[in-house]
N, C-alpha and C positions, 0 to 999 in steps of 0.2 A: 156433800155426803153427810150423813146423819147431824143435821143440826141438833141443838139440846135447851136453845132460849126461842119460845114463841115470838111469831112474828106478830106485829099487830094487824088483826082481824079486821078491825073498823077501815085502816087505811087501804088496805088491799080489797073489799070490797068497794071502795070507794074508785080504784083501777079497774075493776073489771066495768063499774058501771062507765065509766069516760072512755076506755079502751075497746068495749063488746062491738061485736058487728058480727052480721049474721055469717052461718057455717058457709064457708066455701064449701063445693065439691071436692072431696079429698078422693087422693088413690089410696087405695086399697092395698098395704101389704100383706102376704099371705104367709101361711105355712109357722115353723118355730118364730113367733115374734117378742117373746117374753124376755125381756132383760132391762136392766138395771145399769144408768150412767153408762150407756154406750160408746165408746171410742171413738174418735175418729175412723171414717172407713175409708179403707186403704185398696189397693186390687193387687192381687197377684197374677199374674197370665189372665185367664178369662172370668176369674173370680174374686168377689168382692167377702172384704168381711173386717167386720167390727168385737169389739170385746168389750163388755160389761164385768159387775161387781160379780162376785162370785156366786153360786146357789148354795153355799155350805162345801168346809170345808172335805165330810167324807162323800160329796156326791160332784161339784165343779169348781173349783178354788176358784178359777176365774172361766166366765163365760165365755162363750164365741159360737156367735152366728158367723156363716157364709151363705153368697147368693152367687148370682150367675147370670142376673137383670136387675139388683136391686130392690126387685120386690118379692121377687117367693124365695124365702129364707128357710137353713136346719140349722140344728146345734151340730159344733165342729167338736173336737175334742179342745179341753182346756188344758192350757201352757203348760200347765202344774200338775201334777199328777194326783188325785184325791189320796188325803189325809197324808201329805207330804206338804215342805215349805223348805226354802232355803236356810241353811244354819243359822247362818248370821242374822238373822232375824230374831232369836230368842234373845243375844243381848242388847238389840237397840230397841225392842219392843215386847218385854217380858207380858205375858196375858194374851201374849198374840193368839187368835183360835181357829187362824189356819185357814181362815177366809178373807180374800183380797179384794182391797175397794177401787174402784173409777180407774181402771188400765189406761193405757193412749198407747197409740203406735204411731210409729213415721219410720220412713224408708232414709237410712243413710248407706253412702256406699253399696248399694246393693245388697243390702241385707235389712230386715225387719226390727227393729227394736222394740221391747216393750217394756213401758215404762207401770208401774202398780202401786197400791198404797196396799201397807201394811196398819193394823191400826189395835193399840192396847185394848183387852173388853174389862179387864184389872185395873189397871196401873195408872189411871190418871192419864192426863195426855200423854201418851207415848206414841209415838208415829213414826212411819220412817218411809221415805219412797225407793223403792228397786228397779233394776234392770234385766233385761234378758231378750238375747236374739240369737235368732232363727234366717240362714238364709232362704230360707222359703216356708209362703204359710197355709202353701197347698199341701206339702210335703214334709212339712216342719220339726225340726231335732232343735228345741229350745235351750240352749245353754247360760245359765244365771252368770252374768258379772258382778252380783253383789250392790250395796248400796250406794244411792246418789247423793240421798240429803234428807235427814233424822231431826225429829224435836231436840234428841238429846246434845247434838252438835250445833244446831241453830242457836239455840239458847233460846231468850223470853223477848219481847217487846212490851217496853211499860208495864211488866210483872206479871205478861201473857204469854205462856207459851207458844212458838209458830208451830202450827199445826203443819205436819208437812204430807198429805193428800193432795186427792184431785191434781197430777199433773198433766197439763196440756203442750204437747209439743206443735210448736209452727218454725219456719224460716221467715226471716227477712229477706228484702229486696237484692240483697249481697248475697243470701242465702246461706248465710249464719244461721245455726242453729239455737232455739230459745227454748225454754220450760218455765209455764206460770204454773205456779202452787200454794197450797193455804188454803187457809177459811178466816170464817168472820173473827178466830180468837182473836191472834194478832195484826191478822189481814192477808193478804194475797201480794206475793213478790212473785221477781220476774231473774232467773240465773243462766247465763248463757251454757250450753252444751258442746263439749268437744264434740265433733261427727265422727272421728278416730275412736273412741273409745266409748260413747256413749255416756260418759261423768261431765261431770262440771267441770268446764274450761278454767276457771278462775275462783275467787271468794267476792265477786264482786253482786252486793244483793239488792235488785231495785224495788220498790215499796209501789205496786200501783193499784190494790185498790181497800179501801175496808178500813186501816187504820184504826185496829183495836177498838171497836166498836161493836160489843155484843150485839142488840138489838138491832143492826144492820146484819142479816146472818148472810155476806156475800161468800159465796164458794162455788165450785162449778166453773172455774175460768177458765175460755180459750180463748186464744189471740189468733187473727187469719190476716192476712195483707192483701188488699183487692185493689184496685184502681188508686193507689197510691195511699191510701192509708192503712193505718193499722187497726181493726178492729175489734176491740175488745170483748168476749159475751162475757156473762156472769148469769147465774142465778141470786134473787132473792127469794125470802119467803120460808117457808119450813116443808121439805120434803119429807119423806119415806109413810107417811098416812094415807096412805091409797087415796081414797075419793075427798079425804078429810085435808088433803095437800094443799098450800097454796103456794107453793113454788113459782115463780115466774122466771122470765130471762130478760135480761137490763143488758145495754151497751152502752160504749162511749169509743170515742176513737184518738188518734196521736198519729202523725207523722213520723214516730221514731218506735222503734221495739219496742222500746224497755218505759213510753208513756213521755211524761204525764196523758191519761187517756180521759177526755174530758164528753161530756154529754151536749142533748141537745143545746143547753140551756147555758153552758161552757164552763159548767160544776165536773172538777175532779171527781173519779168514783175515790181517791185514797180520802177523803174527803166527803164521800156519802154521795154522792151523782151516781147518774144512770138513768137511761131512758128504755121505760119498756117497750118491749118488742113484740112480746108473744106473752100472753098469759091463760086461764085457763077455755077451754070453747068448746061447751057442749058436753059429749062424752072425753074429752081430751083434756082431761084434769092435771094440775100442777105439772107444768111443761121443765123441763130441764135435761142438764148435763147437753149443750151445745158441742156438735161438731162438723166438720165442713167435708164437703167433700163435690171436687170440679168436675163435671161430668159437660164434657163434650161442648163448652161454653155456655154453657146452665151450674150457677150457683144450688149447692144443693144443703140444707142445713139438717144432720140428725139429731135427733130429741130421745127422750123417753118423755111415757106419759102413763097416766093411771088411767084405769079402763072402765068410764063412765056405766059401760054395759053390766056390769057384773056388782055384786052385793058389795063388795069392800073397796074395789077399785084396784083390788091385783087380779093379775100381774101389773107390774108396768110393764111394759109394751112400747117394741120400737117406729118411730114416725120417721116420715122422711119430708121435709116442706122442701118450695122454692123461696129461692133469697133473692129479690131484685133492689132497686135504690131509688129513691125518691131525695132529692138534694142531696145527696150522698149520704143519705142514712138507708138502713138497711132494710125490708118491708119481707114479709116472709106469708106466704100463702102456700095451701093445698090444693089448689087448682090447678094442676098442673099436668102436665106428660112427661116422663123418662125420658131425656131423646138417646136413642140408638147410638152406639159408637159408630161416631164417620172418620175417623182420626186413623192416619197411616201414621206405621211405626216404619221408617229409615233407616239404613245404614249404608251408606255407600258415597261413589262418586257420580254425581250428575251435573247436565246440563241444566240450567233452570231456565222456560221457558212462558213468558208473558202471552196469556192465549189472545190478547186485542193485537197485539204485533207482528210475535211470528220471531221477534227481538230472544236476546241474551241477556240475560244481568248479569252484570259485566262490572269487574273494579275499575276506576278508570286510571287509564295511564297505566295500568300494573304495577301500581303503587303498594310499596309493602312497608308504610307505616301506618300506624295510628292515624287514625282520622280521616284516611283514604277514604274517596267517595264511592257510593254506591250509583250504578244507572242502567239502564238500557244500551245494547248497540247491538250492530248487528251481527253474525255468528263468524269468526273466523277459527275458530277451534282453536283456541291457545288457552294455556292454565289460570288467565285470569278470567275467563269463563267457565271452568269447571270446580265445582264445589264439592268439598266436600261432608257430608252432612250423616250427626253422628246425634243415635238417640242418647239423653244422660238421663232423663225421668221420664217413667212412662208413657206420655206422650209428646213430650218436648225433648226440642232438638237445638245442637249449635249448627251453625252454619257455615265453614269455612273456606275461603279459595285456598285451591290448588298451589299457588302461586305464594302463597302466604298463609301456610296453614296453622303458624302461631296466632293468627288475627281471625275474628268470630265478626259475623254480623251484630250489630248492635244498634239500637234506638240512644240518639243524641241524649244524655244528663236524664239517662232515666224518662225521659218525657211521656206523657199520656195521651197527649194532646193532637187534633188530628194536622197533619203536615211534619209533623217530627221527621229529622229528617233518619234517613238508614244509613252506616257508613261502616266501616271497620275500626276494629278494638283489640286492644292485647285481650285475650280470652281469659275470662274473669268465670265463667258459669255462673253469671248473676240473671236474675229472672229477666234484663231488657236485652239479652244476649241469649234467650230459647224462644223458640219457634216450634208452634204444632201443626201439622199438615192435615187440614178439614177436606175430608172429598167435597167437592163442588161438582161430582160426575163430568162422565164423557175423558174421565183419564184427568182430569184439573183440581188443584187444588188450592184452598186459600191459606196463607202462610200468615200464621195470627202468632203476635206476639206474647210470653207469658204476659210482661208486666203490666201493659195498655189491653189486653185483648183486643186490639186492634188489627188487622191486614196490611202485611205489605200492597202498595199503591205504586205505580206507576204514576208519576201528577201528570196533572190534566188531560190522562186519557191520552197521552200523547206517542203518536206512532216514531217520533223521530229518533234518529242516534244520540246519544246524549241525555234523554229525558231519564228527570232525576227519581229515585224510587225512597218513598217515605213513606209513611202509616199513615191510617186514616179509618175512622170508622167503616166496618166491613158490607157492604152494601150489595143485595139480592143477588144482583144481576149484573155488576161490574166486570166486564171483562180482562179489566187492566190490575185487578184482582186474584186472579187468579193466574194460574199456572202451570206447564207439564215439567215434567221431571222426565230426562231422556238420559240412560246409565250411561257412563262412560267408562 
């Protein structure tokens, strides 16, 4: 968000020339698409929407598109109500003018939070990040909780104030809550978030990218956790000059939240690493402000971009790419299709029924500890056959029997791997313990895991009582894949 040291020109034309490839096919979104440092997009009921920097503060303090497919977007109304702002803002960022930079949202508890920078246009670095939620953002009665984390409480790194903008909220694999924040002054840390409260859990501050290093101007950080790692984006480059931008977006990754997040090359970004991903193409000038959003087992990454079409390259304007992986780095194209929600939302008690069988998945023995195995058999209606299955996040679900309904379905030590096996777990609501239910038609569904997105599997296809039920890559046409659900 508003860097103030140019980046160097010579080296970033040097990237587009080793990086360029010709224009993909892009979709087209339509309707309101102008905004600035986009949010993460979130859904509420049948609707989707994100928040951007503000348009000024007596006309939208902070932005907000909705949509309803992703691609034909309006402006919603803003959080904030024009030429208002929260009190407590004038003493941790005296100059403040009432327009708010780089929102993020994430759903805890059922409720909406949003997190915003406030930012000094007087006073030297003054900065501070806030809160404020809404249990609905179809519906939404916004109420401030006040501040999370201020330059003026941080203090300095190496005689550099932390700049506290740009925060990006993710979960990890446990589904702890995280907020990465900062720019290139002192660099970019990493603070865990109470989900109770929406504040910082602790005082404990991790350092992962930048390390006080003007001339690297990293900022723009989100963190997302996909097939077992943690993936870092950032922007480099100098944003907010419309077509004159050379913003790009750089990654690196970590096995742990809170980093070290290292690149291709196995250079720390705290450290200066990062490996481009996206930078500018065509009319789609200086790319930035990374956020993610799962749609339907399609990686979905949102951007802003300056608008090659036009005399200045304003608006920026919101993009939508796909994110696939290539050695487990992350590849992002426009060529793509929306796919359609196929994802049933749950609540109840069923039978869970394997459609190559005809079988039950069945605890075996009606064993009610920890570790109990998951299988096949065939239906004698007793409560270690009937589940019960309970949405927690949009469209993921726990799993639990009847018989044991402190214990959740769960993938063996977090695994990704195909053959992992499925068993039972003291119920943790960690991502290898939710489960989304993909129509497969004809009433069947595939039961894909968050962690692995992988499918529960019947192994080897096998019709018999006992055949044991573990993950495995989701496959067309597998009938041992799939499955009905019969109420009980």
């Amino acid at each position: 968000m508003y860097p103030i040291v140019h980046f160097c020109k010579t080296f970033f034309a040097l990237l587009i020339t080793f990086f360029s490839a010709a224009n993909a096919l892009a979709i087209s979104l339509s309707g309101t698409t102008d905004i600035h440092d986009p949010s993460t997009i979130i859904k509420d009921g049948n609707t989707y929407w994100t928040f951007g920097t503000g348009g000024g503060a007596s006309n939208f303090p902070i932005n907000a598109l909705y949509s309803t497919d992703l691609i034909n977007w309006k402006r919603g109304p803003s959080p904030i109500p024009a030429n208002t702002y929260p009190s407590w803002i004038s003493n941790k960022v005296p100059g403040f003018d009432g327009n708010f930079w780089a929102p993020d949202v994430i759903e805890m508890n059922g409720k909406f939070y949003l997190y915003y920078s406030a930012f000094s246009s007087t006073s030297g670095m003054r900065s501070a990040i806030g809160v404020m939620v809404s249990s609905s953002l179809n519906n939404p009665s916004w109420q401030d909780l006040g501040m999370v984390v201020s330059t003026a409480d941080e203090g300095t790194l190496s005689g550099q104030p932390v700049n506290t903008i740009d925060a990006g909220l993710y979960r990890d694999a446990q589904n702890n809550v995280w907020m990465v924040y900062g720019s290139h002054y002192a660099g970019i840390f990493v603070r865990q978030i109470n989900p109770s409260t929406g504040k910082l859990m602790n005082s404990t501050r991790y350092p992962v990218v930048g390390n006080n290093y003007a001339w690297h101007e990293y900022e723009a950080a989100q963190v997302k956790y996909i097939n077992g790692y943690y993936y870092m984006f950032v922007n480099l480059g100098e944003c907010c000059l419309g077509n004159q931008s050379n913003y790009y977006i750089v990654t690196g990754r970590s096995t742990s939240p809170t980093g070290p997040f290292l690149d291709k090359n196995g250079k720390s970004l705290w450290n200066y690493g990062g490996s481009a991903i996206l930078i500018s193409d065509g009319n789609y000038i200086g790319p930035g402000h990374f956020g993610y959003f799962y749609n339907n087992g399609q990686h979905l990454a949102s951007i802003h971009y300056y608008d090659g079409t036009t005399s200045t390259g304003w608006p920026a304007r919101l993009d939508l790419l796909q994110m696939t992986f290539s050695g487990g780095w992350p590849v992002l194209s426009r060529n793509f299709s929306v796919k359609s929600d196929s994802n049933a939302r749950v609540n109840g008690t069923y039978r869970i029924t394997p459609a190559h069988s005809g079988k039950s998945l069945d605890v075996e023995n009606c064993g009610v500890a920890a570790g109990t195995n998951l299988r096949q058999w065939s239906w004698i209606n007793n409560n270690c056959q009937k589940f019960i299955i309970t949405r927690v996040d949009d469209v993921w679900h726990r799993i639990s029997p009847v018989s044991a309904s402190g214990l959740a379905f769960d993938v063996d030590s977090y695994s990704t791997a195909d053959g992992a096996n499925l068993m039972l777990w003291n119920s943790t609501n960690t991502h290898n313990q939710m489960f989304r239910f993909q129509s497969a038609g004809s009433g069947r569904y595939r039961i894909i895991n968050r962690n692995s997105e992988k499918c529960l599997d019947v192994a080897g296809n096998s019709t018999a009582d006992g055949a044991n039920v573990n993950q495995w890559q989701c496959l067309a046409n597998a009938t041992n894949q799939m499955f009905s659900l019969q109420a009980q």
